[in-house]
N, C-alpha and C positions, 0 to 999 in steps of 0.2 A: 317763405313762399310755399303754398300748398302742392300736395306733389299732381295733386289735376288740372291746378295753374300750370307747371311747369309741362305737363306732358299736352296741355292744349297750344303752349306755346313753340314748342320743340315739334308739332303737327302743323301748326303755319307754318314755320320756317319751312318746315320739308314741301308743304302744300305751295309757297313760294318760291321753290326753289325748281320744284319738277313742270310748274303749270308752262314754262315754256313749252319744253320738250311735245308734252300731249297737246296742245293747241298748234305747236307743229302739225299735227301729222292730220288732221281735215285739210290745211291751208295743202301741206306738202302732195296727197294724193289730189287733191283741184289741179296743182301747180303741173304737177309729171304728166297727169291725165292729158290736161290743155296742151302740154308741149308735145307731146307725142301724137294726140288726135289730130294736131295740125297739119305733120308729117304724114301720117295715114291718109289723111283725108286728100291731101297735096297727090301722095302716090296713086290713087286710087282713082281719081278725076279731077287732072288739072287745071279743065279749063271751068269743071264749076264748082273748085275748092269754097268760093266766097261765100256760094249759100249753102253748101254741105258743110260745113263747115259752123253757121248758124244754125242749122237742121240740127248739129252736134249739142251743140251748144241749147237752143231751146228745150231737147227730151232730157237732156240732163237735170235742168234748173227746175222744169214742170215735175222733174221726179221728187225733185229737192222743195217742192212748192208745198206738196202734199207731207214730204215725212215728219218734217220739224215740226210744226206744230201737232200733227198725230201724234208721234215720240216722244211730244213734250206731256200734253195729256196724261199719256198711258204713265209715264215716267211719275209724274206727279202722283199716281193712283198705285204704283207700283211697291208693293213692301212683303219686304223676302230679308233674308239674315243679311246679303251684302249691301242694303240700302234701296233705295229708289235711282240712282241713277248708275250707278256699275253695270247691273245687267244691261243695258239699252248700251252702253258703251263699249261692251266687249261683243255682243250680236253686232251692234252696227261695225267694228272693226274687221269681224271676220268677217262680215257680207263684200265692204270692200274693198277687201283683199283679194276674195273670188273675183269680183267686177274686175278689178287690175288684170288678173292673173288672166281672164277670160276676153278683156282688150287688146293683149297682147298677141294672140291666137286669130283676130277678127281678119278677115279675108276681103270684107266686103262692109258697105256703109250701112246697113240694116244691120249687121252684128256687130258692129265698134257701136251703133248708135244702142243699140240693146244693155251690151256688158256698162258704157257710159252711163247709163242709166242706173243701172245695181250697181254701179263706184260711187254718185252721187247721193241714192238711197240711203247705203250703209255707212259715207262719211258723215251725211246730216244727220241719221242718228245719234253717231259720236257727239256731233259738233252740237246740238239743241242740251240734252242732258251735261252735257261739259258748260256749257254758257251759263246753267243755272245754279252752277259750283258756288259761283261770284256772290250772287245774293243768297244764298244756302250758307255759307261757312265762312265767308269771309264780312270782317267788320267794317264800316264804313270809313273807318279811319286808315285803312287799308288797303281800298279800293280801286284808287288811284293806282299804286302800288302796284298790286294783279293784275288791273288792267294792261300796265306796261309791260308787265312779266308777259304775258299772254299775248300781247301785239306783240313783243319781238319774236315770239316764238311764229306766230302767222304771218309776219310778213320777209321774217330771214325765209322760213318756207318760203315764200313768195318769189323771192327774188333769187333765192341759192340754189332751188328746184329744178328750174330749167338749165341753169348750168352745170346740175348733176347729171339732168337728164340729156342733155348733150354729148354725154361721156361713151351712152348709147343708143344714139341716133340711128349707126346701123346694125343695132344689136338690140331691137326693139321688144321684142319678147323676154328677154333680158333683163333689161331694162326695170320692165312693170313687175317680174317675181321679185326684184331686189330689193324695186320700194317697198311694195306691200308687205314683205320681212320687217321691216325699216318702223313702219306703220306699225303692226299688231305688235312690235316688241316695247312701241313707246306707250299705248293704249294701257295696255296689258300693266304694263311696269309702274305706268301712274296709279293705278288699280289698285294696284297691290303693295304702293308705298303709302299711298293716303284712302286706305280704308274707310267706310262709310259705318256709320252702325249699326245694328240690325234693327229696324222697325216695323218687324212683323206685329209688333203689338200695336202699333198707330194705329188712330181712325183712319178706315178706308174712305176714303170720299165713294160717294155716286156714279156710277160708270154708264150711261146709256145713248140710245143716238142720237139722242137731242145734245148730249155733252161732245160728244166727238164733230158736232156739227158746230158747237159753239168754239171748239178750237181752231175753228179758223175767223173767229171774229170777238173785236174788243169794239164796243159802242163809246165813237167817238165823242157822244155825249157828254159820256162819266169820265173820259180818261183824255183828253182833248193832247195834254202835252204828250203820250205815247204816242198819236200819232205822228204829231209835229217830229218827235224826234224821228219813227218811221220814213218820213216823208225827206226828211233831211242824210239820213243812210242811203234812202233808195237813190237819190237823187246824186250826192257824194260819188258815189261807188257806181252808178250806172253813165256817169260822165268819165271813171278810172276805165271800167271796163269798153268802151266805146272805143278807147285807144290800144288797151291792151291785148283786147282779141285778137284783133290784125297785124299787133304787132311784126310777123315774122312776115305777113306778107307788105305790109306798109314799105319794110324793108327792100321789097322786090319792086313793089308798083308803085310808091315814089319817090325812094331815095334809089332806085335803080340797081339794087343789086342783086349777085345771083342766088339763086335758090339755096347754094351750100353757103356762100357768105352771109344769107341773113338766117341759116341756122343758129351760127356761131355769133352772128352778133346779137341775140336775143338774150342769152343766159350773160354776156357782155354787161347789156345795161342793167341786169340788175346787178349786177357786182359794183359797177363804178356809183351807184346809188348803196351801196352800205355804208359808206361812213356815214352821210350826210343822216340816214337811219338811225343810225347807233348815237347822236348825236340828240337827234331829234325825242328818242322815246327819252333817253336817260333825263331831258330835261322836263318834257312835259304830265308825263305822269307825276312825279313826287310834287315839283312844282301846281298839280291842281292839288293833292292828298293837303298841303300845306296850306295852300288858300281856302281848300272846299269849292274851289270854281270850276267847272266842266267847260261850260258853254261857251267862253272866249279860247280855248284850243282846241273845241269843235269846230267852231268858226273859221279860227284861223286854218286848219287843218283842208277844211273845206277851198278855204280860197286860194291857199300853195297850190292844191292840186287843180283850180281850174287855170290858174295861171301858167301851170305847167302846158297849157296844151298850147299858148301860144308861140312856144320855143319851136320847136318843129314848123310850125306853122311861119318862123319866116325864117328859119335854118334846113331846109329839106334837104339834109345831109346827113351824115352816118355822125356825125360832130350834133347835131342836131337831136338827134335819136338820142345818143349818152345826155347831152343835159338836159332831155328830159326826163333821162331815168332817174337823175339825181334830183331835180326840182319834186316829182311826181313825189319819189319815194319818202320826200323830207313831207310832205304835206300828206300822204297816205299814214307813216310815222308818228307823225302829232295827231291825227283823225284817230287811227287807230288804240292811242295809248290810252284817251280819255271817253271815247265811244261808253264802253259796255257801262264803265264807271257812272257812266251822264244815264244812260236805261236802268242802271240797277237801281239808281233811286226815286225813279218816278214810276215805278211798277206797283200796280193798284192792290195786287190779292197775294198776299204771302204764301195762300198757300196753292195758289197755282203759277210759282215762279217759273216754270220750264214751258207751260203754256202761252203764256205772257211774251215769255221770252221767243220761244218757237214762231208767234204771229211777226212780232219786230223782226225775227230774222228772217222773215222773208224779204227782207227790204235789202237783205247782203244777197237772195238768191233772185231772189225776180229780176233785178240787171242782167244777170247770164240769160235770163229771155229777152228782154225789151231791146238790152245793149246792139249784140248781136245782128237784129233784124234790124235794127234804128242804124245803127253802120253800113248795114249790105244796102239798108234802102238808100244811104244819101252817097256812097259811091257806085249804085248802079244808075241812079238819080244825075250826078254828076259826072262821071266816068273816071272818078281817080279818087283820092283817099284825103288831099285837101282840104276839103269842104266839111271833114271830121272834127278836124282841131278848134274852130270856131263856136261847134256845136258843145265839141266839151265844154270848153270855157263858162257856155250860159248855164249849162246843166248841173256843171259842178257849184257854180257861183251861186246860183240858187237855191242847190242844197244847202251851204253854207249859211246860208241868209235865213231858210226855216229853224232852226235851232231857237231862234231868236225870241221867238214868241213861248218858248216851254217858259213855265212861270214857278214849277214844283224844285227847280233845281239851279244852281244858280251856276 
């Protein structure tokens, strides 16, 4: 074996080995930000936490609307000794570190809504040039693979987050300096174990503002399965989040409890949702690497979780709440593992993989908009939080069901 064979392979391993950790930490600064903006927003005005609260929520995701694909662009055009995508991933770390570090400090809902915004910024720069890792360096026999390495690391963030970040609920400023440590050390450290090569010598592509305008748009024409897939994430993930926003107050207004008990039971459900997680990825990623099939554990992924919403919806109890965490987490799980894997290979233009990539993910952040206000409308609409779990159902069901028609990927 050649020694360039062996040191390309000894750079997977290590690149499969770390990809959890740093896909942790976008997931994990969303995770800490959400749990503690809840809490602030709660403190700060009670009684109109539900739409401050989406107020939060919208300037954050509309920050994150605009960077990913701008980031992804530049990233792509980007060639300096550390690679094209490290530098966007060490700026976007320290950006949102400062956003943490500057939410913690926020007094009032114009400045948590501010620093939320520069947390979101500089994780989605992370998170765009990290996403185009997948189709950059890793083989398609492989994919599968990363992709699981990478869902467990986003969604244990998901779920272990707020019950870190519960540890300082009243030690909130605290709190955000310990993550954001937490954050630029795993950033950093992925960086600096899986090195990029230097491609100062690359062709530059063409930079202008007809190209920056086109990073926000792929013509459904040419590319019909990206958006199917597009339209199947937004839909996924914006029926997850319809529930999970509110989770801590769902807790209050309608499984009735108090404001400290549904602190503690929030970081709760996602704990008793890890097995069923660790469970769910270990199967479905290798199992698609092994078939070559995405789109039947997208499906499936999709459907656990709209199913999920009907457990609460006729358990409105704290018993209720847990086995939704564990149904949700097992079909977010399997959604998760085989996601990126199902886009990395119906991506039109190789050499604007992080552009590409950037536009689809907005289909992970535009829910933190739509979700949000689609919630606060149908229980200000309704006067209680009931009439949510129904709505998930269609919306996740549906996303589930777009997958169906991509024709490039099996």
């Amino acid at each position: 074996m050649s020694r360039t064979n062996t040191e390309g392979r000894t750079g997977m391993r290590r690149l499969l080995r770390t990809v959890p950790f740093v896909s942790a930490a976008p997931q994990l600064t969303f995770a800490v930000s959400n749990y503690f903006a809840a809490l602030q927003v709660q403190h700060i005005d009670e009684a109109a936490k539900v739409g401050n609260l989406a107020v939060v929520h919208v300037a954050a995701a509309t920050a994150a609307l605009v960077t990913q694909p701008l980031v992804g662009v530049l990233s792509d055009r980007t060639r300096s000794a550390f690679g094209r995508r490290a530098p966007w991933m060490l700026i976007g770390v320290l950006m949102g570190a400062v956003g943490l570090i500057t939410a913690g400090l926020s007094t009032s809902l114009a400045m948590l809504v501010i620093a939320v915004m520069v947390v979101h910024v500089g994780a989605n720069a992370v998170y765009g040039p990290l996403s185009a890792i997948l189709p950059d360096r890793v083989p398609v026999r492989l994919r599968g693979r990363y992709s699981t390495l990478a869902g467990l690391g986003t969604i244990v963030a998901a779920m272990l987050g707020p019950l870190a970040a519960s540890a300082f609920s009243a030690r909130i400023p605290l709190g955000y300096l310990l993550f954001a440590g937490l954050i630029v050390v795993a950033v950093v450290g992925f960086v600096v174990l899986n090195p990029e090569p230097d491609n100062r010598d690359a062709p530059r592509p063409e930079f202008s503002a007809k190209t920056a305008a086109q990073a926000l748009w792929i013509d459904p024409r040419h590319c019909p399965d990206l958006w199917w897939a597009f339209l199947g994430r937004f839909l996924i993930l914006g029926g997850y989040y319809m529930v999970l926003t509110y989770t801590m107050y769902i807790a209050q207004g309608y499984v009735g409890l108090s404001a400290a008990s549904a602190a503690k039971l929030v970081p709760l459900i996602g704990l008793v949702g890890l097995p069923g997680l660790l469970v769910a990825i270990a199967v479905a990623g290798p199992w698609s690497d092994r078939t070559g099939r995405r789109k039947p554990l997208t499906l499936a992924g999709g459907l656990v979780i709209a199913a999920s919403a009907l457990v609460p919806l006729a358990l409105p109890t704290v018993t209720g709440l847990l086995l939704w965490g564990v149904v949700v987490t097992i079909g977010f799980g399997i959604f998760l593992s085989v996601d990126q894997a199902l886009v990395s290979q119906i991506l039109p233009d190789k050499e604007a993989f992080a552009k590409d990539l950037g536009i689809v993910n907005i289909a992970a952040t535009l829910p933190n908009v739509i979700a949000p206000l689609a919630a606060a409308g149908i229980v200000s609409a309704t006067g209680g939080y009931g009439a949510l779990f129904p709505a998930v159902a269609v919306v996740a069901g549906a996303g589930a069901l777009a997958v169906l028609p991509i024709k490039s990927a099996r």
